[in-house]
C-alpha positions as CSV (number, residue, x, y, z in Angstrom):
1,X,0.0,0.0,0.0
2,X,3.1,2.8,-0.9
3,X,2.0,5.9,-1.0
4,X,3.9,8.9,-2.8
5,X,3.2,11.9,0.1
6,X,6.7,12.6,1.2
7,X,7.6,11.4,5.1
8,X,6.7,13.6,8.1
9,X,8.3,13.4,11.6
10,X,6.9,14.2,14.7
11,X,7.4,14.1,18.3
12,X,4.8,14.7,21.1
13,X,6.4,16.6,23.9
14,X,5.4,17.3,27.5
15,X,5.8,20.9,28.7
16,X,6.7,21.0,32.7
17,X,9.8,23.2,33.2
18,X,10.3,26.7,32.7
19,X,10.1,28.8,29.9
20,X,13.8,28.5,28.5
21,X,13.9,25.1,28.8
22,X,10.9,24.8,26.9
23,X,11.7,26.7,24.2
24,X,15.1,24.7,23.9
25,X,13.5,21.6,24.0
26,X,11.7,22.8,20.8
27,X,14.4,24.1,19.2
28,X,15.9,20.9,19.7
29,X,13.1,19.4,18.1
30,X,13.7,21.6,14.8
31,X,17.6,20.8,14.8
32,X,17.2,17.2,14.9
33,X,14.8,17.1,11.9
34,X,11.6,16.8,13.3
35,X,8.5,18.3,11.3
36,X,6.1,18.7,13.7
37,X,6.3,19.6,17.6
38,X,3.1,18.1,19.0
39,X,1.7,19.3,22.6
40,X,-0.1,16.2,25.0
41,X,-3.2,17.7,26.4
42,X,-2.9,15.7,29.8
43,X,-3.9,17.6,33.7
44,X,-0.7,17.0,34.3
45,X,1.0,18.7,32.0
46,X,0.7,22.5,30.9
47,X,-2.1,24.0,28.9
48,X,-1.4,23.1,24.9
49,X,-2.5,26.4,23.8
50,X,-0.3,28.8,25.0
51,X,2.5,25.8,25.0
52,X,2.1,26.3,20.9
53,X,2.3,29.6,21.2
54,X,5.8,29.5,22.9
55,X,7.0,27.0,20.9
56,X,6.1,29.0,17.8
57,X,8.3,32.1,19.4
58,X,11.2,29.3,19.7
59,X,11.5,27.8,16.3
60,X,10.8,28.7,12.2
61,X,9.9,26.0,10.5
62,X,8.3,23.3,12.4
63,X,4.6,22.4,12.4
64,X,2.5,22.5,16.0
65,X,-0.1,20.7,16.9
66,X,-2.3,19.6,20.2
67,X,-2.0,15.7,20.2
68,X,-4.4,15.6,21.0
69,X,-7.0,17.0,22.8
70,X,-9.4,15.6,25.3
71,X,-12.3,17.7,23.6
72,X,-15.1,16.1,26.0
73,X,-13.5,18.9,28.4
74,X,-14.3,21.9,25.8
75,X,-16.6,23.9,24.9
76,X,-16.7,23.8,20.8
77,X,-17.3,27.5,20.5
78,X,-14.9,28.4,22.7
79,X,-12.5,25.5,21.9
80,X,-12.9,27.3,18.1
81,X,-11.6,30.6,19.7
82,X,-8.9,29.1,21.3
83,X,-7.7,27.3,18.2
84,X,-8.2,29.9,15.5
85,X,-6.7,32.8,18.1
86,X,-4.2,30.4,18.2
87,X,-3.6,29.7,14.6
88,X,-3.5,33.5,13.8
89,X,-0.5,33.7,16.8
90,X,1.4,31.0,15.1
91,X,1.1,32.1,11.5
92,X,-1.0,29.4,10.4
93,X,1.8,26.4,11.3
94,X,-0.8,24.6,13.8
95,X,-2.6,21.2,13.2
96,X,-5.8,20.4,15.9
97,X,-5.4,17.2,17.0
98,X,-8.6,15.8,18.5
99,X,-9.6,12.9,20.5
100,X,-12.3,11.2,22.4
101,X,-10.6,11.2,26.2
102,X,-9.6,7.8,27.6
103,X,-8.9,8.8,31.3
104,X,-11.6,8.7,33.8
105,X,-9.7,9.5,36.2
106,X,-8.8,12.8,34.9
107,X,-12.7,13.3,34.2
108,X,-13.5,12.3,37.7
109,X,-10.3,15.2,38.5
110,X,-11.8,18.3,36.8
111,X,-15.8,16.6,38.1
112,X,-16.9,16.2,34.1
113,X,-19.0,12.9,33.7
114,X,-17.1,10.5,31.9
115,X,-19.9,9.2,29.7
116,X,-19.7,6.0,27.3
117,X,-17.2,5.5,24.2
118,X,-20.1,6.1,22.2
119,X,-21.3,9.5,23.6
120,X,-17.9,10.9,23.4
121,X,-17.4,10.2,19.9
122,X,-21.0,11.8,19.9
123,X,-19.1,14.8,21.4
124,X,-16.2,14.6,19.1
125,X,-18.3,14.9,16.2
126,X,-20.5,18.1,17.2
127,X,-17.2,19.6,18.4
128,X,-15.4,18.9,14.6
129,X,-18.9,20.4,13.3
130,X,-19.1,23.6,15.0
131,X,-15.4,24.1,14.0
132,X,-15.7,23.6,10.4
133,X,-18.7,25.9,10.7
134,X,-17.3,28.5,12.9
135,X,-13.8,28.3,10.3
136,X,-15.4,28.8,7.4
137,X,-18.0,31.6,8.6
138,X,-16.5,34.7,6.9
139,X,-18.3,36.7,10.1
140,X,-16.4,34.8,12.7
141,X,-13.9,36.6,14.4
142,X,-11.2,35.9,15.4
143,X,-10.7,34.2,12.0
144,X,-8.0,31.0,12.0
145,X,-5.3,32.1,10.2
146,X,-6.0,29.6,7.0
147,X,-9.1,30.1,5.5
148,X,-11.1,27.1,6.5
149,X,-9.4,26.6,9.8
150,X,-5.8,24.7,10.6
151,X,-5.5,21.0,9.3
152,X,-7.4,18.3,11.3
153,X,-6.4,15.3,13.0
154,X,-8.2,12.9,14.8
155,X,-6.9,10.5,16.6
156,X,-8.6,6.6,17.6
157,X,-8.8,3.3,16.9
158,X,-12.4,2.3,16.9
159,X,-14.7,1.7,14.5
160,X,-17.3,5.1,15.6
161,X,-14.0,7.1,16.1
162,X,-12.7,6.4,12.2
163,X,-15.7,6.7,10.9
164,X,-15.9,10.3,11.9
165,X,-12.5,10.5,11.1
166,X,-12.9,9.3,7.5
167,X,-15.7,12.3,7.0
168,X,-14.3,14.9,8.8
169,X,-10.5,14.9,9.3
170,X,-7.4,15.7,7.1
171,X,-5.3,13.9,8.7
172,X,-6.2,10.1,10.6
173,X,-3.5,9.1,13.2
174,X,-3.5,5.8,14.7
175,X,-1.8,5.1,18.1
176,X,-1.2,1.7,18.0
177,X,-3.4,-0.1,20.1
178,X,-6.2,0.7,22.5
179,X,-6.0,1.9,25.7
180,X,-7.4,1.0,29.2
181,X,-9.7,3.4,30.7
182,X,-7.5,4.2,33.2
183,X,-5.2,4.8,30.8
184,X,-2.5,2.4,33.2
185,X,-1.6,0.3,30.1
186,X,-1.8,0.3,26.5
187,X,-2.6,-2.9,24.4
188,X,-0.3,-3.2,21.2
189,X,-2.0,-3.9,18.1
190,X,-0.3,-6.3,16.1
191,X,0.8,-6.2,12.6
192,X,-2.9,-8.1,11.5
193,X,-5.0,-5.9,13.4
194,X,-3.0,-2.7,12.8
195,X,-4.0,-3.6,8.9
196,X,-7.0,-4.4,9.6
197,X,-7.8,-1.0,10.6
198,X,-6.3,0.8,7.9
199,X,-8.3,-1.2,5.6
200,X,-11.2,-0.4,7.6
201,X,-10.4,3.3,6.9
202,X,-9.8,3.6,3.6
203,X,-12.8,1.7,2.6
204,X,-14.4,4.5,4.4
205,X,-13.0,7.1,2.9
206,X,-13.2,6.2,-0.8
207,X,-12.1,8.9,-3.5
208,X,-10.5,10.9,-0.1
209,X,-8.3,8.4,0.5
210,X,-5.6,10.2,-1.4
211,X,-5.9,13.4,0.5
212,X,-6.0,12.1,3.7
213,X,-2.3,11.5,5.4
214,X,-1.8,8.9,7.8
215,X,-0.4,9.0,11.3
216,X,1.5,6.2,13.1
217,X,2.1,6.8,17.1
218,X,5.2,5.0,17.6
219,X,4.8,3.8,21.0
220,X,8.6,2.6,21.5
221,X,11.6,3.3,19.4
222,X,14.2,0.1,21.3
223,X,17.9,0.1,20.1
224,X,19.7,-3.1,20.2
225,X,20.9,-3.9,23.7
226,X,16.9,-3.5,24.7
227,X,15.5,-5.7,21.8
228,X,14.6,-8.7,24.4
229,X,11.4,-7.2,25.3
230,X,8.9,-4.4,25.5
231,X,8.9,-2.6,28.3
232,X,6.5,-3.4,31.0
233,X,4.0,-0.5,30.4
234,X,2.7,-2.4,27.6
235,X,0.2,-5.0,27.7
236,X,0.7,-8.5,25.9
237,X,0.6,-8.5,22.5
238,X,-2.6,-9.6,20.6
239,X,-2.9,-13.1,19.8
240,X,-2.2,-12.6,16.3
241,X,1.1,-11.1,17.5
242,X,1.5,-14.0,20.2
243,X,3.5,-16.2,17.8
244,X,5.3,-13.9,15.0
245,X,8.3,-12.6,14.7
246,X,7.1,-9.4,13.9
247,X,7.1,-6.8,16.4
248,X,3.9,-4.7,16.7
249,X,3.9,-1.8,13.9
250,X,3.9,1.2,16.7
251,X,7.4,-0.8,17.8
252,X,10.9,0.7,16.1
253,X,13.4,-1.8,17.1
254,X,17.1,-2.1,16.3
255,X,19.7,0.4,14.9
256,X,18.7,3.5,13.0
257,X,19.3,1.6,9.8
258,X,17.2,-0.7,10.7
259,X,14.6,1.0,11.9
260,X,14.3,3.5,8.6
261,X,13.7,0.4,7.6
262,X,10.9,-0.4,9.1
263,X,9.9,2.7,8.9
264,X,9.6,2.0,5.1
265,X,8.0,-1.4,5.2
266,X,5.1,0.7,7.3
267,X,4.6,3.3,4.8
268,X,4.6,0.5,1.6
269,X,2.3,-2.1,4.1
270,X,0.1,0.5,5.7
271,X,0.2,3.7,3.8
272,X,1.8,5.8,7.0
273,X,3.5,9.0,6.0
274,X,3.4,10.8,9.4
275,X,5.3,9.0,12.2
276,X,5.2,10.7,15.6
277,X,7.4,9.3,18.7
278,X,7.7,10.5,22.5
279,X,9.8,12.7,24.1
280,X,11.6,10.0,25.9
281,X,12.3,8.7,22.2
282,X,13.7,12.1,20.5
283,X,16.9,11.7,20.4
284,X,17.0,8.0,19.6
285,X,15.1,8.7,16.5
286,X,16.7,12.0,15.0
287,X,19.5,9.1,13.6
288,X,16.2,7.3,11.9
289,X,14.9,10.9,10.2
290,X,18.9,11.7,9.2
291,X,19.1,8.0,7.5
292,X,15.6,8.3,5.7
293,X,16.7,11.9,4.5
């Protein structure tokens, strides 16, 4: 499944520290390669908005993005001011990433009823509308800085999420595997189910499938001396991963040869063009992005 959109780079970064070292950790970001500094909306991390904001003051060239919200805690009129205020600050190099929120206990935290998978998809999808519709109202003020609001993503792995994804979003991201609802442990999807999904989203998105990109959270980026085994915040593997030799596709393992590698075979197996990693994995990656490039 190759697909000819060039390869993006992002990491998903956690703000707490101070001002400079914020700003240098984005700047560090740019350096090693990375396209996109992307901003966890989590309690206990810092606000994602004005987090963009800063990062924007720090660097030139990199994208920013919120990856992703937890928009069951926003408003979607004032979540659209917020975005498009920011959008204008940052010269129109933001992406909204959106989600469902996984984390009850974060909802029981800030007292919001943490309702079923299904209504907060339901929430998702008014909040997506009243953005478009607030973005492309000619009358609404402030205005996002691109004319019908900054790229989407949207981020899940079930079958309500990518279904509004498919409709709605430029840009799909996968993270790998599904998480627990205490958000303790994530469960790897293996390299069956992983394509499974994909499938499942492009048949959904028919003649957009070639305008939508395709995200990859890369859970884990292991070098060598670590290959023996995932680390123990991850929950066994699938069944259909049980028995392979594959590791699961949100898994980088080996040197960065190697792993550009694999980074390859996932954009000719699945169609990902847009790989994002964690903080904890940015440096261990910048060799990957210099190989690939």
């Amino acid at each position: 499944m190759s697909s000819q959109r060039p390869l993006r780079f992002g990491v998903n970064m956690y703000v707490p520290g101070s001002r400079r070292e914020w700003s240098a950790k984005c700047r560090r970001a740019e350096e090693l390669g990375f396209d996109v500094v992307g901003v966890a909306d989590h309690l206990e991390f810092s606000a994602p908005f004005p987090a963009i904001v800063l990062a924007a003051e720090a660097t030139e060239r990199v994208r920013l993005s919120t990856f992703v919200l937890n928009t069951p805690f926003y408003n979607p009129v004032l979540l659209a001011r917020d975005a498009a205020s920011t959008d204008q600050f940052v010269d129109g190099r933001m992406e909204l990433g959106l989600g469902a929120g996984y984390v009850k206990a974060e909802f029981d935290t800030a007292e919001i009823p943490f309702p079923s998978g299904g209504k907060r998809v339901e929430q998702l999808e008014q909040t997506v509308l009243t953005l478009r519709r607030l973005f492309e109202d000619e009358k609404y003020q402030p205005r996002p800085a691109q004319p019908s609001g900054p790229p989407l993503l949207i981020a899940g792995w079930g079958d309500r999420l990518l279904r509004l994804a498919a409709t709605h979003a430029d840009i799909i991201a996968f993270p790998g595997g599904w998480a627990s609802t205490t958000g303790d442990a994530l469960h790897l999807a293996g390299s069956d189910q992983t394509a499974e999904r994909v499938a499942y989203v492009r048949g959904l998105l028919g003649e957009r499938a070639d305008a939508v990109e395709l995200n990859l959270l890369v859970q884990e980026v292991i070098p060598p001396a670590e290959r023996a085994a995932l680390p123990d915040r991850f929950a066994p593997v699938p069944p259909d991963a049980a028995h392979s030799t594959e590791e699961p596709p949100s898994v980088l393992v080996g040197t960065p040869a190697e792993m550009a590698q694999q980074i390859k075979e996932r954009r000719e197996r699945y169609g990902f063009t847009y790989f994002t990693v964690m903080e904890y994995n940015m440096e261990n990656f910048a060799p990957v992005i210099a190989a690939l490039r």
